[in-house]
Rosetta silent file (secondary structure, phi, psi, omega in degrees, C-alpha in Angstrom):
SEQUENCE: XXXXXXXXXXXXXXXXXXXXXXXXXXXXXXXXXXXXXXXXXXXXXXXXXXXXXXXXXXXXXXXXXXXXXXXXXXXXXXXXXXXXXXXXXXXXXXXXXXXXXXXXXXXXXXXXXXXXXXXXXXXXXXXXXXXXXXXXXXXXXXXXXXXXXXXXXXXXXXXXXXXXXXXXXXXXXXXXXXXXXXXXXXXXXXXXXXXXXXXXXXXXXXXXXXXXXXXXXXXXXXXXXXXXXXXXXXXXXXXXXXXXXXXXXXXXXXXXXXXXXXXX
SCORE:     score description
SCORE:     0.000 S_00000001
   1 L     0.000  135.926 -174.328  119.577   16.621   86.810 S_00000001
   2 L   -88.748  153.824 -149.915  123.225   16.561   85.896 S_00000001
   3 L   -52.436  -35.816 -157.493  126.068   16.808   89.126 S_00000001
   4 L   -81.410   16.532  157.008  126.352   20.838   88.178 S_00000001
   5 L   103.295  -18.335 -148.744  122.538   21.309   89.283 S_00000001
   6 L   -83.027  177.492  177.282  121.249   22.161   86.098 S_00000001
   7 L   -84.102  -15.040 -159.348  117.984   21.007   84.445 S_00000001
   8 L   -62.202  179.645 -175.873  119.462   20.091   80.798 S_00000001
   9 L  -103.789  177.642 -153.569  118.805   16.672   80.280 S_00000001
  10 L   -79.216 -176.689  170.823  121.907   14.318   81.091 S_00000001
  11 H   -34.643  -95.878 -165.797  124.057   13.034   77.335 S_00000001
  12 H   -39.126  -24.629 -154.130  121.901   10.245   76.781 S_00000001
  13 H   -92.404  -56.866 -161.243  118.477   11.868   77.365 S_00000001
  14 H   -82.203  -19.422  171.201  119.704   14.416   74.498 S_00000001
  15 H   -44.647  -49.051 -173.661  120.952   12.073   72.172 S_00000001
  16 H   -70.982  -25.132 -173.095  117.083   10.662   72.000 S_00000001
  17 H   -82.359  -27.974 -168.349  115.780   14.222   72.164 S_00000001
  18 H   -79.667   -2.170 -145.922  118.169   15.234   69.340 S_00000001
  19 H  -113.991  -47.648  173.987  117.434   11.784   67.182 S_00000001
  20 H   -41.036  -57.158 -154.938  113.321   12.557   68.079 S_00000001
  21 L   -91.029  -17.847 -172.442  113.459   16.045   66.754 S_00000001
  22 L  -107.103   25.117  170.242  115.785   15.851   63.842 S_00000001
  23 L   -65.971  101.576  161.589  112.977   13.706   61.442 S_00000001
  24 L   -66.680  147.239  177.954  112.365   16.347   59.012 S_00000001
  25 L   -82.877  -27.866 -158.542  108.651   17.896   58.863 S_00000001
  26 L   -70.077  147.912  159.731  109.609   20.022   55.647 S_00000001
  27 L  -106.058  163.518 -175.040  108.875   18.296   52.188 S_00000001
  28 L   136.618 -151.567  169.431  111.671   18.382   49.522 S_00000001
  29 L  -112.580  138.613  172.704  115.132   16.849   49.390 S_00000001
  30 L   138.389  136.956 -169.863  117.690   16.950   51.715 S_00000001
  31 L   -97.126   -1.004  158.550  118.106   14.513   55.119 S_00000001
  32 L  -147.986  170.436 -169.153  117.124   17.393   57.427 S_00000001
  33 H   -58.140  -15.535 -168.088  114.699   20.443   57.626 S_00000001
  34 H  -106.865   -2.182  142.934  117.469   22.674   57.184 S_00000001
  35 H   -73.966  -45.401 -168.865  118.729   20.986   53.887 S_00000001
  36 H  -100.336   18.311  167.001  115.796   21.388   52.869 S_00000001
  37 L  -115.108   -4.388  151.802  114.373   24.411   53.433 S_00000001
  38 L   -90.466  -21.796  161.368  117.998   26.166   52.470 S_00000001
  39 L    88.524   43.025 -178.899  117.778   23.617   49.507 S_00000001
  40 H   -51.053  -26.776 -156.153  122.016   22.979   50.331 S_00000001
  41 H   -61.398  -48.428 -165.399  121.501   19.764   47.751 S_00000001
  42 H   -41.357  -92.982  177.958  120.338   22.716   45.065 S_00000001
  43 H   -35.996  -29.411 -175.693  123.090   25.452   46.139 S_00000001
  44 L  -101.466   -0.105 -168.579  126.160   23.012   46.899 S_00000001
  45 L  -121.376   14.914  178.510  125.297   21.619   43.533 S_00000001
  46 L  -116.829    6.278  159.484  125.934   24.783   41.251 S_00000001
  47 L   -76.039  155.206  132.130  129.643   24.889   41.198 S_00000001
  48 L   -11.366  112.318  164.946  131.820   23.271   38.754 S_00000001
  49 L   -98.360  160.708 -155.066  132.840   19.852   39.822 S_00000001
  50 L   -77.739   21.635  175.416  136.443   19.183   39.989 S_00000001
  51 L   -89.123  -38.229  160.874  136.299   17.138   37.315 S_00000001
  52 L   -77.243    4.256 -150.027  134.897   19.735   35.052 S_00000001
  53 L  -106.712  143.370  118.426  137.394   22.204   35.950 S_00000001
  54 L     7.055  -52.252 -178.824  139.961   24.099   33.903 S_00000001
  55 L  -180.000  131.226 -171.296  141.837   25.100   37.249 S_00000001
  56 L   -74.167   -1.693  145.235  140.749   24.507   40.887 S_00000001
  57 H   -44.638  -28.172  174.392  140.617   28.039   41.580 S_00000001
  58 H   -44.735  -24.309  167.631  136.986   28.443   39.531 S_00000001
  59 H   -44.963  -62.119 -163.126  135.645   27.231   43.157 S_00000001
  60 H   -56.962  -56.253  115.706  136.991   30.561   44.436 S_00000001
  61 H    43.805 -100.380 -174.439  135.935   31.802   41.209 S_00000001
  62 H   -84.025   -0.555 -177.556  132.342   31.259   41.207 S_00000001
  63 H   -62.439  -78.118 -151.448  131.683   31.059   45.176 S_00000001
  64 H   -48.048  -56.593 -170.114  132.867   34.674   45.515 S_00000001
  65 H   -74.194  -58.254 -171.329  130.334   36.052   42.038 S_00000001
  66 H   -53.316  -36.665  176.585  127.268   33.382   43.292 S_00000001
  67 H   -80.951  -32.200 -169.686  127.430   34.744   46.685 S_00000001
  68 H   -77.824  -26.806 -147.331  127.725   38.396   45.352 S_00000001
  69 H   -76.687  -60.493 -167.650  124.508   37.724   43.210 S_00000001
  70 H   -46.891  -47.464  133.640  122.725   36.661   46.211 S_00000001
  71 H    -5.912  -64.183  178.458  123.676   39.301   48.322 S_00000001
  72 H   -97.111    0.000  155.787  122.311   41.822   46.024 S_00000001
  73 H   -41.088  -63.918 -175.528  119.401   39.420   45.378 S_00000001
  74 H   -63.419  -55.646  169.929  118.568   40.525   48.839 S_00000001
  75 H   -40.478  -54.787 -173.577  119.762   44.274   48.228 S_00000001
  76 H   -78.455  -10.089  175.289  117.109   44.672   45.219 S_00000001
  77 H   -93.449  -25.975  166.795  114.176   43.339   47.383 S_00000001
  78 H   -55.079  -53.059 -172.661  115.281   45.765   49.905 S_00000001
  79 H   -73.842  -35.303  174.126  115.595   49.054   47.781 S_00000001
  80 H   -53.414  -24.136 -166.521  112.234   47.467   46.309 S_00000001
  81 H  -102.554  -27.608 -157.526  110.475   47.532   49.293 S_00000001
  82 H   -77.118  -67.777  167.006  112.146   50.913   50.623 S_00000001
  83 H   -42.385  -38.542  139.647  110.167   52.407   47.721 S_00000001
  84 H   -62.051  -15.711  172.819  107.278   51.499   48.277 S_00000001
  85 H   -79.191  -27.748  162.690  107.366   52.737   51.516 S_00000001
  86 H   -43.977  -67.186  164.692  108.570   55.804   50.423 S_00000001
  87 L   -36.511  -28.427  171.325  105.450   56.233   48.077 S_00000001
  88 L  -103.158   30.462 -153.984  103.657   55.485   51.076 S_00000001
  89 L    23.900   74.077 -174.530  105.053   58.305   53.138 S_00000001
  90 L  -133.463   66.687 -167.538  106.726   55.783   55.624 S_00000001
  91 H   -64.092  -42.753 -177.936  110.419   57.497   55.320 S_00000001
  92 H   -83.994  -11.361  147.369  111.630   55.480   58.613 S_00000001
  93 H   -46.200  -43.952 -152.968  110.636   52.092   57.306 S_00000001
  94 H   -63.567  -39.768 -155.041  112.044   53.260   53.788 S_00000001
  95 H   -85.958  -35.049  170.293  115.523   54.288   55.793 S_00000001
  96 H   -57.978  -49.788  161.758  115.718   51.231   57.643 S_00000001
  97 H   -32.341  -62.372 -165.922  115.206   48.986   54.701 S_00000001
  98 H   -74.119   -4.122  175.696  117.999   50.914   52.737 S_00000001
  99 H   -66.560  -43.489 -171.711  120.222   49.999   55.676 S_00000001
 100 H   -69.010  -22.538 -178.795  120.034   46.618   55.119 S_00000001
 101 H   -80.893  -25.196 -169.043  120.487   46.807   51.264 S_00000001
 102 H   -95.070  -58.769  165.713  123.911   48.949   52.195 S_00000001
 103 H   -27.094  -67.773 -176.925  124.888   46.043   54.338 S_00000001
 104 H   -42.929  -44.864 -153.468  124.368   43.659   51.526 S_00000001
 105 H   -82.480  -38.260  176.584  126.539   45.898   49.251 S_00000001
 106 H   -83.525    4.321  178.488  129.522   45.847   51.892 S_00000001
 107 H  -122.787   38.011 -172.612  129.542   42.495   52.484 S_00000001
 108 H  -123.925  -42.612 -174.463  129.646   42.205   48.628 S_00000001
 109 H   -54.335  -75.809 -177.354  132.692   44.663   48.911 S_00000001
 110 L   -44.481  -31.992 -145.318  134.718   42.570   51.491 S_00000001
 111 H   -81.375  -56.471  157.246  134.161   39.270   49.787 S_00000001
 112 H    -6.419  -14.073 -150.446  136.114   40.643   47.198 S_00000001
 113 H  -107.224  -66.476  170.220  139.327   40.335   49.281 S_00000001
 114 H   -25.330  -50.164 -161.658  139.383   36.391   48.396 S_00000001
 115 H   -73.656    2.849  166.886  140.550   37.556   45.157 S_00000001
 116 H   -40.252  -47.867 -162.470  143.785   38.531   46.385 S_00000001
 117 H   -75.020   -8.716 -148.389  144.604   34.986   47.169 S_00000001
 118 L  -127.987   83.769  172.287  144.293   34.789   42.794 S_00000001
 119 L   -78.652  148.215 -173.327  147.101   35.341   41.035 S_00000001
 120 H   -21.642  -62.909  175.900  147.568   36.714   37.306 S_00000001
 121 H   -48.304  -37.907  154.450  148.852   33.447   36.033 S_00000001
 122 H   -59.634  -13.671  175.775  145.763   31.979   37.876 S_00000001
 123 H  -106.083  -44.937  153.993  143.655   33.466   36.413 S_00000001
 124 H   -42.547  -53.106 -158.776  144.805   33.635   33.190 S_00000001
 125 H   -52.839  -43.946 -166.665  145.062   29.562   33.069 S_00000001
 126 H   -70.426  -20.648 -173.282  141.147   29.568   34.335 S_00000001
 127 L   -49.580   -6.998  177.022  139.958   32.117   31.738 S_00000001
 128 L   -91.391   -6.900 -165.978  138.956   29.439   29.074 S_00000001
 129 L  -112.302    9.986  172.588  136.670   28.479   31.277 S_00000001
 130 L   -95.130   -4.807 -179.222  134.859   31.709   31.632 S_00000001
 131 L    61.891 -129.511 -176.440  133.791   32.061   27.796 S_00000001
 132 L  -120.884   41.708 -170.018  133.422   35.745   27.112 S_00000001
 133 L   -54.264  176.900  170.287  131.618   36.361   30.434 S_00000001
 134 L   179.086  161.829 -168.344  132.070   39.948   32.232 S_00000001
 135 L   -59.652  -88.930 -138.535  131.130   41.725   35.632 S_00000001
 136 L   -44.192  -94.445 -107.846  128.577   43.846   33.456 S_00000001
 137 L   -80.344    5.077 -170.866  126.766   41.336   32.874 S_00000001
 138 L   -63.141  127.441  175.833  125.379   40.579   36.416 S_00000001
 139 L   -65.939 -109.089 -138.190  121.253   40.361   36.262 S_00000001
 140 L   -34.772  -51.939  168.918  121.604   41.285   40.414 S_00000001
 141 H   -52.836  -45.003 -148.939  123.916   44.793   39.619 S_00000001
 142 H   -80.011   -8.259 -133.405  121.383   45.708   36.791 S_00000001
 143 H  -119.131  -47.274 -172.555  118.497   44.770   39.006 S_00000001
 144 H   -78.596  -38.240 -169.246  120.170   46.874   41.871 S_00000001
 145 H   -50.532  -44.211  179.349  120.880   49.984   39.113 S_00000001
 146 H   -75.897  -88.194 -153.530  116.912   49.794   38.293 S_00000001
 147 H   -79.461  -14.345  151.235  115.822   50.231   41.697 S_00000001
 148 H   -48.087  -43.666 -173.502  118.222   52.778   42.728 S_00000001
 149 H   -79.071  -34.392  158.752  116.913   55.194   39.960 S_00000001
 150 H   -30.968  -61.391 -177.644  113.146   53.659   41.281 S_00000001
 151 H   -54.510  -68.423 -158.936  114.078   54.908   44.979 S_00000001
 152 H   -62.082  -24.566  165.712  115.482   57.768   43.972 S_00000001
 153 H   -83.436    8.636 -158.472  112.046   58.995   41.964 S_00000001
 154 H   -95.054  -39.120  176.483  110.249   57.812   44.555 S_00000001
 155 H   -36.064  -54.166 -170.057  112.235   60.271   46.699 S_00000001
 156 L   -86.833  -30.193  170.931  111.663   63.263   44.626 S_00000001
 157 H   -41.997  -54.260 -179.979  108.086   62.396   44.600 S_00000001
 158 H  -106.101   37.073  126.391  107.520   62.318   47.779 S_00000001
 159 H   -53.485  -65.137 -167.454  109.567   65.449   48.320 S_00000001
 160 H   -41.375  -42.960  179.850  107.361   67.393   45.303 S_00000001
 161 L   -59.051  -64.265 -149.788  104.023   66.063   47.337 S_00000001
 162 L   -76.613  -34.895 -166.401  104.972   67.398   50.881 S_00000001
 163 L    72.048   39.388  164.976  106.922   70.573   49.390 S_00000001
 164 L   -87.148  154.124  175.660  109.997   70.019   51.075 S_00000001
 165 L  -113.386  109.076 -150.571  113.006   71.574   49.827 S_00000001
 166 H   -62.449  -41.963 -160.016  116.484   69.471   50.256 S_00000001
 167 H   -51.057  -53.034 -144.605  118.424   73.019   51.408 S_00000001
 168 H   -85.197  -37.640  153.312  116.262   73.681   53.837 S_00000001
 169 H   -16.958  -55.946 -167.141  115.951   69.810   54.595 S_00000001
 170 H  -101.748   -3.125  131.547  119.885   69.798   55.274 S_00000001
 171 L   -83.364   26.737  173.569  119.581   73.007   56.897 S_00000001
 172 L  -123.315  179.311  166.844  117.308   71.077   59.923 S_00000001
 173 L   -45.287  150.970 -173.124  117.607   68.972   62.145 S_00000001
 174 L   -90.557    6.085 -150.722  119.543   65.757   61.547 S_00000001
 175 L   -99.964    4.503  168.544  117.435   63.320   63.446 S_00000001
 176 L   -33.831  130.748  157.995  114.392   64.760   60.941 S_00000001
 177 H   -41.816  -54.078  175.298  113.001   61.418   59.267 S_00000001
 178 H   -71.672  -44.471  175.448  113.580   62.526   55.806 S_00000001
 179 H   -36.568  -39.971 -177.709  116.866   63.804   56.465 S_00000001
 180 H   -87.025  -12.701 -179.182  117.931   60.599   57.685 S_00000001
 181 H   -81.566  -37.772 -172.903  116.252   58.423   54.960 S_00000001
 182 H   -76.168  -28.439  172.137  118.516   61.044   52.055 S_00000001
 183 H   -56.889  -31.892 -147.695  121.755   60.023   54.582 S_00000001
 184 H   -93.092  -23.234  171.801  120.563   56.848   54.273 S_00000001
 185 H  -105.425   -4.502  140.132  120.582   56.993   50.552 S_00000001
 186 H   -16.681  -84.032 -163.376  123.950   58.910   50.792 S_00000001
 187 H   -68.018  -20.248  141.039  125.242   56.504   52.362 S_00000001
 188 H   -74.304  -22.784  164.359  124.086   53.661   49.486 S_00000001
 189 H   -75.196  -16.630 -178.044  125.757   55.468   47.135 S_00000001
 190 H   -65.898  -59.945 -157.213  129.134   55.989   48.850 S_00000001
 191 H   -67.859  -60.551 -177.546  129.223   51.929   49.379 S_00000001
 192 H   -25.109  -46.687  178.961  128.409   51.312   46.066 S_00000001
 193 H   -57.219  -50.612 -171.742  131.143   53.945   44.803 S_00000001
 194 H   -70.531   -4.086 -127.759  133.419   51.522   47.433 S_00000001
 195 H  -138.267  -67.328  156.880  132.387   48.669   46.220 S_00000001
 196 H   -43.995  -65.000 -174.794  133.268   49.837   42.191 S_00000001
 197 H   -35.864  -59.368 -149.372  136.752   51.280   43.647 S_00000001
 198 H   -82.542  -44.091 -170.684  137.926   48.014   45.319 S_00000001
 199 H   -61.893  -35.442  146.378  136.862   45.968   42.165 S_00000001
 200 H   -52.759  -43.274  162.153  138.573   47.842   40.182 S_00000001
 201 H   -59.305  -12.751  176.367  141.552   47.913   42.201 S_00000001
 202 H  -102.422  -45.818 -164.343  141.436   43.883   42.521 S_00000001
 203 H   -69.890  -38.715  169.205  140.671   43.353   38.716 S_00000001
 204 H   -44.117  -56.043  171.459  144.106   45.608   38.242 S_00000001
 205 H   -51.685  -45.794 -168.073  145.544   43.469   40.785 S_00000001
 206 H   -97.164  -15.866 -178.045  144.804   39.936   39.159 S_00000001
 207 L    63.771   30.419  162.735  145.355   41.980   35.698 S_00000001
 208 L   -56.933  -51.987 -175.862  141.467   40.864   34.710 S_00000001
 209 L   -98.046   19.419  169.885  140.546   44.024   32.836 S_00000001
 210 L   112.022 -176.627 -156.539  142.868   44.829   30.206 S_00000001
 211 L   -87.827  147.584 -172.852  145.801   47.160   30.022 S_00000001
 212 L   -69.282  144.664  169.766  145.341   50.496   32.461 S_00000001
 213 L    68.834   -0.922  174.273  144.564   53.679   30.513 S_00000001
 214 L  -107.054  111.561 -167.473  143.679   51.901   27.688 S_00000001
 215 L   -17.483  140.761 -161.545  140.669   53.363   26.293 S_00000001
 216 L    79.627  -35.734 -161.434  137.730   51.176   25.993 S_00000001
 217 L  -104.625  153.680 -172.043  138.958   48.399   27.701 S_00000001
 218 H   -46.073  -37.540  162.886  137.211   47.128   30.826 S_00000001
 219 H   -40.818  -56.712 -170.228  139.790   48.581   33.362 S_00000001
 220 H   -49.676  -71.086  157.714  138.916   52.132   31.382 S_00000001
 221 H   -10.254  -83.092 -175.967  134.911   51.428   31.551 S_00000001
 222 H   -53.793  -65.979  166.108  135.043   50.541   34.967 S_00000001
 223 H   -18.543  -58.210  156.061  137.296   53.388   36.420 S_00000001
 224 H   -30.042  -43.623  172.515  134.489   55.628   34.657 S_00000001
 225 H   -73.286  -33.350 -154.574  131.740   54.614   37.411 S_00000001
 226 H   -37.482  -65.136  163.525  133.648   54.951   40.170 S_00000001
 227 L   -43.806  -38.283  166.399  132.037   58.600   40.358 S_00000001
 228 L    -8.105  127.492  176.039  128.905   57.653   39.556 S_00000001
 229 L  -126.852  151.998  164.896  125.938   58.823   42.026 S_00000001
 230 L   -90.786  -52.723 -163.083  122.318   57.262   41.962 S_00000001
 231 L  -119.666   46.628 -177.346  121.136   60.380   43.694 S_00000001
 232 H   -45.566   -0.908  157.085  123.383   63.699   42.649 S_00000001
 233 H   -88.070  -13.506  171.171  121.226   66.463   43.937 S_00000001
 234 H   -91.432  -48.882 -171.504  121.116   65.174   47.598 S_00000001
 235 H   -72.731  -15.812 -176.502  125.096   64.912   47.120 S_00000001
 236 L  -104.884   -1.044  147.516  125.075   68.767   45.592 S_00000001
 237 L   -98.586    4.195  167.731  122.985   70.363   48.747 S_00000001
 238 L   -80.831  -34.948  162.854  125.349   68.359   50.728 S_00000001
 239 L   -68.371  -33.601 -162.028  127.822   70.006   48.881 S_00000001
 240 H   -87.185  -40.283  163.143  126.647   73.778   48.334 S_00000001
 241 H   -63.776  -26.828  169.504  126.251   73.746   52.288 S_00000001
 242 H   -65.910  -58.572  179.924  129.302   72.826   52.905 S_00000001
 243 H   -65.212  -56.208 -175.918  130.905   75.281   50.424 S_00000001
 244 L   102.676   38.269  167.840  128.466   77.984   52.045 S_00000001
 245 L  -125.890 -135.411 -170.602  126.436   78.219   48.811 S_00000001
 246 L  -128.121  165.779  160.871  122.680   77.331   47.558 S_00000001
 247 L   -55.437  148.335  133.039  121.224   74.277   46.617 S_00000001
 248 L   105.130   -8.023 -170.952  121.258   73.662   42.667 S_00000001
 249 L  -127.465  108.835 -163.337  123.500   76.542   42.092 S_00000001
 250 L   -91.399    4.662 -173.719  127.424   76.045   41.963 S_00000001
 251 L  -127.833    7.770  139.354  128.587   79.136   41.068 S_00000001
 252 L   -76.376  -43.395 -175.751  127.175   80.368   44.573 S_00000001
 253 L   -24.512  141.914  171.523  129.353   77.886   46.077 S_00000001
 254 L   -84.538   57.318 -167.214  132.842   79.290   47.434 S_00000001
 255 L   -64.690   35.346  170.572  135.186   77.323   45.608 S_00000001
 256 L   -95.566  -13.733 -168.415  138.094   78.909   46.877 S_00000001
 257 L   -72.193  122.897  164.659  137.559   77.030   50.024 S_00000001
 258 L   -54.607  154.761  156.402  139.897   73.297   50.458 S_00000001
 259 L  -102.064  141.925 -161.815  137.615   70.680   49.834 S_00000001
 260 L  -103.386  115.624  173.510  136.985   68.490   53.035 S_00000001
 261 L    72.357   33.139  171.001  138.528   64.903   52.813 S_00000001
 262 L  -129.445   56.050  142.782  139.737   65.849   48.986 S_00000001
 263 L    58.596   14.403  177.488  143.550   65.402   49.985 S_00000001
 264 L   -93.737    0.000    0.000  144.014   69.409   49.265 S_00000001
């Protein structure tokens, strides 16, 4: 027992317990279980070395997009699973799931913020070393777009079985299962939408996508999504209630009425 009473064992006693214990059990590579069962040799070994590099920013470069992939790696097994649960009428599994996929997508958002630190001229110089690459082309976004539309049919499905009706859905209670599983897919479409916004506003910032306004060009393209919804009929009885109209039909809506949180 050490002078303050306690039980731990004294310095020496833990050196040998930590020297016992840190023999990895795992097979693979890697001089402990936790190289090798995150596979760090693998993962610390898919950057650029600075020998290949162009400009030592390409670290920042490819950290920030390798970490985003992963991120929604995790995001597409989530909305993947959230679907099936739907389909199995398990809406507070399904809503829980999509939390965690909506995490992923904001901590895809923030990462983004590193590119600040990347100025035009920096970016320019590294650009030979990017070929003719582009955002679009991420396998993990296209991967998340295809199970978003997946979710979302899973959604109307198992409205169509049960014969619920979103008005009258979003005219109940909120703490309602389904209700909170369509906030819950609200609420992935918003961060996505935030998630498009800031990237566009950082590739403008670094001057990545081409000249503003000019049609066509990536800056243009992108700007286009921003609006985007995976699931516009849960955002239009969100709306038409709001307005003090019907679901599906906009020209009950009162649109004389300020729009709430639309700077009018």
């Amino acid at each position: 027992m050490d002078p303050a009473g306690s039980d731990s064992p004294a310095p020496k006693e833990r050196d040998v317990f930590v020297k016992r214990n840190s023999r990895p059990a795992l097979p693979g590579d890697g001089d402990t279980d936790y190289a090798r069962y995150i596979r760090t040799d693998a993962l610390l070994d898919l950057q650029r070395r600075p020998e290949e590099m162009v400009h030592r920013d390409e670290l920042l470069f490819q950290v920030v997009h390798q970490s985003t992939e992963l991120w929604l790696k995790l995001a597409v097994a989530e909305l993947t699973e959230a679907t099936v649960r739907i389909d199995d009428g398990e809406p507070t599994q399904a809503e829980l799931l999509l939390a965690r996929a909506t995490l992923a997508v904001r901590l895809v958002t923030e990462q983004l913020e590193m590119f600040r630190h990347l100025t035009p001229a920096d970016f320019q110089a590294l650009q030979p070393a990017l070929g003719n690459g582009s955002g679009a082309e991420s396998p993990g976004w296209r991967q998340a777009q295809a199970a978003s539309r997946k979710l979302g049919q899973a959604f109307v499905r198992f409205l169509a079985e049960r014969h619920i009706d979103l008005l009258t859905l979003y005219s109940g209670e909120p703490a309602d299962p389904v209700y909170r599983l369509a906030e819950a897919m609200v609420e992935w479409d918003e961060r996505v939408s935030l998630w498009r916004v800031r990237h566009y506003k950082i590739a403008i910032r670094i001057g990545s996508h081409g000249v503003i306004g000019s049609k066509g060009s990536p800056a243009d393209m992108l700007a286009k999504l921003i609006d985007h919804r995976f699931f516009p009929n849960v955002w239009q009885v969100r709306a038409n209630i709001a307005l003090g109209g019907s679901a599906g039909h906009d020209s009950h809506a009162d649109t004389s009425r300020p729009g709430l949180l639309c700077g009018s």
